[in-house]
N, C-alpha and C positions, 0 to 999 in steps of 0.2 A: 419277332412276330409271335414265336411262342407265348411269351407271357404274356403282350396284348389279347392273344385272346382267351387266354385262361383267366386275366384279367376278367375279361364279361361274362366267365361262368356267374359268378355270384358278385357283379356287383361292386366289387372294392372301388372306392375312389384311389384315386394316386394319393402317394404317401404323403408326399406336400403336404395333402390338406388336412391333417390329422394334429387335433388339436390335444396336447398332452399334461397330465397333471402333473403339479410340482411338488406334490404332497404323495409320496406312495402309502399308499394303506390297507394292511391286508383284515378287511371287513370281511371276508365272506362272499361267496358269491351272491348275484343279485338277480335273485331268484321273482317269483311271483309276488311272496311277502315283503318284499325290501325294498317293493318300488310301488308306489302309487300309481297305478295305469290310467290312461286317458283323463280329459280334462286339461287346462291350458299349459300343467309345467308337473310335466308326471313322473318327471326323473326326480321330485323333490317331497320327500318321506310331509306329507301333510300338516305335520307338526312344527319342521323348519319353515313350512310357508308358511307358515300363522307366527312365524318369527319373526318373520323377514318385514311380515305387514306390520306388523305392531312395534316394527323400527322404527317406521318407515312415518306412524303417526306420531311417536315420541318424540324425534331426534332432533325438531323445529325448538323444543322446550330448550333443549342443550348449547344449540347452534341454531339459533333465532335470525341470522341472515341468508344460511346455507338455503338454495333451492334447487328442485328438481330430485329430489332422492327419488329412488322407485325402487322397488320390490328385486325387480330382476338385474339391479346393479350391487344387489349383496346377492344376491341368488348366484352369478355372475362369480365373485369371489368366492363365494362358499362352496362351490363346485369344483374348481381350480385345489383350494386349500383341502377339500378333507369330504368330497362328492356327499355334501349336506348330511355328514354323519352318518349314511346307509351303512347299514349293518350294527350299528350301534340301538339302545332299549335310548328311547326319549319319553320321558316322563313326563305326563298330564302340565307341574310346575317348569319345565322346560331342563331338567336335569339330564345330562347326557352322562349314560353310561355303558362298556368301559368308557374311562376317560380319553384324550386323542391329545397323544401326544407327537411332536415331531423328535427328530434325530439330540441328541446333545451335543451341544454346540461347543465342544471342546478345540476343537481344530485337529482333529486328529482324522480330516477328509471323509469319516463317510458319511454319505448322504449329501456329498458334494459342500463339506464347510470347512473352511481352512480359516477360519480365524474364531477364537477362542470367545467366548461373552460371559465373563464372569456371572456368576449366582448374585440375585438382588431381591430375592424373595421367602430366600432360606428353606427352599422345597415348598414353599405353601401353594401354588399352582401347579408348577411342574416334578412335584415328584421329588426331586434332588437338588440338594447342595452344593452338588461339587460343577455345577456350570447352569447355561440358561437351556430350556427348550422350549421351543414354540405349544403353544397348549390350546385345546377346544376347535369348536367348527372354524374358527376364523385364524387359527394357529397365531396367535396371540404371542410375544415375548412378552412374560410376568411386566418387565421394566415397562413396555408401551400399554400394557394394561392399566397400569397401576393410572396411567393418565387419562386412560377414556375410560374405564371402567365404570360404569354405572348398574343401579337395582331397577331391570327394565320389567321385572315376576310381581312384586310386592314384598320380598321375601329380605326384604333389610343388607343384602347381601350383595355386591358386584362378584359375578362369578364368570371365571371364561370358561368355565365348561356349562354354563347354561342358556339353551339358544337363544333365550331372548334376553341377556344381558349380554353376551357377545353379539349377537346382529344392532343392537344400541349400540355397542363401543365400537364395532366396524362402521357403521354409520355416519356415527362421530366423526370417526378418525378422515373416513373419507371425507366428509363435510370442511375437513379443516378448520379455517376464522370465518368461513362462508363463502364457499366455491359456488358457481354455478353450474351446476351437472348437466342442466338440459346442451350446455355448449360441448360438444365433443372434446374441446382442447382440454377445457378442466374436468372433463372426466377421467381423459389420459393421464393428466398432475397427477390424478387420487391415485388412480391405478400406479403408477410407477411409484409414490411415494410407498404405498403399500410393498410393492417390490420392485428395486429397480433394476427391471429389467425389460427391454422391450418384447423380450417374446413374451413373459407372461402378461403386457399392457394387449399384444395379439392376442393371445388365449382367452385373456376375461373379457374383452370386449367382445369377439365371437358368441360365449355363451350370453352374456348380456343381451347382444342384436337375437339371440335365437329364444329367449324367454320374454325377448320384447314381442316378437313377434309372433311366438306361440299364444301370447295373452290375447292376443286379437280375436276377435269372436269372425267365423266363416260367415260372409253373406250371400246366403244358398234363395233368398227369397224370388228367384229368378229362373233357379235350376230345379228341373223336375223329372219325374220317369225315371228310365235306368239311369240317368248321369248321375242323378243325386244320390239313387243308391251305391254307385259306387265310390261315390265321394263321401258319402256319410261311410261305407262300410272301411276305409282308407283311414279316414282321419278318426276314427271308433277306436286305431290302435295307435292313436299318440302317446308316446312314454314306455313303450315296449321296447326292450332295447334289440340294438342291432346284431343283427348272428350271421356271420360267414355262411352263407349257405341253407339260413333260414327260413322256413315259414314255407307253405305253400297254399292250392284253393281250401285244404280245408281248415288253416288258422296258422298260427306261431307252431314254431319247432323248432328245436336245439339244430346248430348247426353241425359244420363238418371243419375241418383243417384244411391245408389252410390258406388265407390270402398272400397273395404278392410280398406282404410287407408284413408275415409271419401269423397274423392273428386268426386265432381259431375258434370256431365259433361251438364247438364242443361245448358242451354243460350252459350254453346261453339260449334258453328260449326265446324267440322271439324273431325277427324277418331281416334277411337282406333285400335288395330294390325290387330286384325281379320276383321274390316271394309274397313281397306287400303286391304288388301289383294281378300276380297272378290268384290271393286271395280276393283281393275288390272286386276282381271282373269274375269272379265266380259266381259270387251274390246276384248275377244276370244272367247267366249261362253261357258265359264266355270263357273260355278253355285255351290260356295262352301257354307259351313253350316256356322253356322253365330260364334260359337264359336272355338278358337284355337285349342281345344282338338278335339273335330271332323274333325274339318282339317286335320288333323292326319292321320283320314281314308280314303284319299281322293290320290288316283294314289298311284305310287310305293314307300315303304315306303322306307328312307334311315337309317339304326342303326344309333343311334350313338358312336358305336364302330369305324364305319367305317372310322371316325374321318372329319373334316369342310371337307377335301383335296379329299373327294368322294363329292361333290355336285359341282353342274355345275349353270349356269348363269339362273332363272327363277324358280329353286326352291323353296320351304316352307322352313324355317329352323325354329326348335323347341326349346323351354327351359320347360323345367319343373323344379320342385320343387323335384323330386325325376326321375330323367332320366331311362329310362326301363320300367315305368307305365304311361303309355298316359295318365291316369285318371289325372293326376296332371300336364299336359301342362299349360303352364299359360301366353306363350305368342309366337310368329309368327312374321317371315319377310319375304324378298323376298331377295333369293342371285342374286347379281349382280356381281360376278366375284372378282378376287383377294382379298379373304378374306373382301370383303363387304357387307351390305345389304341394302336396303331400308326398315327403321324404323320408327313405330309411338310407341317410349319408355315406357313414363308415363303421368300422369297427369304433368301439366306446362313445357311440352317440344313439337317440331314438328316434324311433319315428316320427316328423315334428312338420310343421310348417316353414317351408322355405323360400325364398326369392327364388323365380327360376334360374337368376345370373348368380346362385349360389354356388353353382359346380363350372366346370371350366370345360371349355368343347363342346358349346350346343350345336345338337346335330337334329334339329330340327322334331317333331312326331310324326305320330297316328290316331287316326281317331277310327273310334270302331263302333259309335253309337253316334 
């Protein structure tokens, strides 16, 4: 019981749902300059997204039956492989640098590789001779380069460390002899041939569902007075990333140490659930408690018997760990209408647009306007 409810100080989802990269890299923290804030896919340095699209109109030239690519299904991988270059200098022609490379692939286990991949490129992508390493935003082996690799800049050159000749060759590659992507099953193919394994076909399909649906534009033409303002002032901080302990009425703040599942939100500006929430309602003159579970008590409650289809645009929506005993709330959004909310998830995610049946244990809201 203890930790259930230090659980709902700040907000942690259960560890389960913590989606993890397969690529470590230490970029630097991800400060105010490293991350494009707000706007449809803010965790994504502005220059990869202008990659990711200009894949996205090319890669028809290469792979002329392939349908359905989109934007947020290389966004999707490039997240997963190397969190879209943040902290890296991207250059106007699409040049990343430093360079990003992965582990070498000697088999001498670290970085989790036990089987050896000969050198096929003589150092000219990765660096070294004496084995293979995965190279650029999309961690590329030189050898699977050398096969989709194309000149996506103008620059005469297929390069995987430049974004927009590696989101073409990622593109490619997922494309296959011409998959059809809009079908779920052959998206999973791409994904797994890329790495076969099924947690990372979980992992990029997550992010994929979460920049698919962060592209959606809010339909607020409906919502007005204070609901909209708290709903515009919520969704104003999509791409802020999430802080253990962060944010309160008067904006983002570094958080504190730590959650359940170790992460700390020390040196990370930006909100956990109940910080996002308690900045929106402030922009009204609404002065909520600093924990989810108290929020709780806070205006008219809604069951959650009464099932998502009772809550309207501007309210609380709750999850617990055990639904029916508020004691064990554990985390808070804002509904914005047609089965969505504005979310700050977990540690290493942002504030974003989510399904309300994104989190597990609805425990029904509150509405306080």
């Amino acid at each position: 019981m203890a930790l259930l409810l230090f659980a709902a100080v700040c907000c942690a989802a259960p560890v389960g749902n913590a989606i993890s990269a397969y690529v470590a890299l230490k970029s630097g923290a991800q400060d105010d300059g490293g991350i494009a804030e707000g706007g449809s896919a803010a965790d994504i340095p502005p220059r990869m997204l202008t990659a990711y699209k200009k894949a996205v109109q090319q890669v028809g030239k290469h792979v002329p039956k392939c349908q359905g690519m989109r934007w947020p299904i290389l966004a999707g991988i490039a997240k997963v492989e190397s969190n879209h270059a943040v902290g890296r200098n991207i250059a106007d022609n699409g040049d990343i640098r430093p360079r990003i490379f992965g582990v070498l692939l000697n088999g001498s286990g670290q970085g989790g590789n036990t089987t050896a991949f000969p050198d096929t490129d003589n150092g000219r992508w990765d660096g070294t001779a004496s084995a293979e390493r995965a190279v650029g935003p999309f961690q590329f082996l030189p050898s699977t380069w050398e096969g989709v690799g194309k000149d996506a800049n103008g620059d005469k050159t297929a390069d995987p460390h430049n974004a927009d000749d590696a989101a073409l060759g990622a593109a490619i590659y997922l494309c296959g002899n011409g998959r059809d992507l809009t079908k779920r099953s052959q998206l999973k193919a791409a994904i797994f041939q890329y790495n076969r394994s099924q947690e990372y076909v979980a992992n990029v399909l997550g992010w994929i569902d979460q920049y698919t649906e962060a592209a959606k534009d809010l339909d607020l033409k409906n919502v007005t007075g204070k609901v909209r303002t708290v709903i515009e002032a919520a969704t104003s901080q999509r791409g802020v990333p999430y802080s253990w302990g962060g944010g309160n009425a008067g904006g983002k703040s570094t958080g504190i140490c730590c959650s359940p599942s170790g992460k700390s939100g020390v040196g990370i500006k930006g909100f956990d659930c109940s910080g996002l929430t308690q900045y929106a309602y402030a922009k009204v003159g609404i002065s909520l408690p600093r924990v989810a579970a108290a929020q709780a008590g806070v205006g008219k409650r809604i069951p959650a018997g009464l099932g998502t289809s009772a809550l309207r645009a501007g309210d609380l929506v709750f999850y617990a760990t055990a639904p029916g005993r508020d004691a064990t709330i554990y985390h808070v959004g804002i509904y914005v209408g047609g089965g969505k909310m504005v979310n700050a998830p977990r540690p290493g995610t942002v504030v974003r647009l989510d399904s309300v049946n994104a989190m597990s244990g609805f425990a029904g809201g509150a509405r306080l306007l």
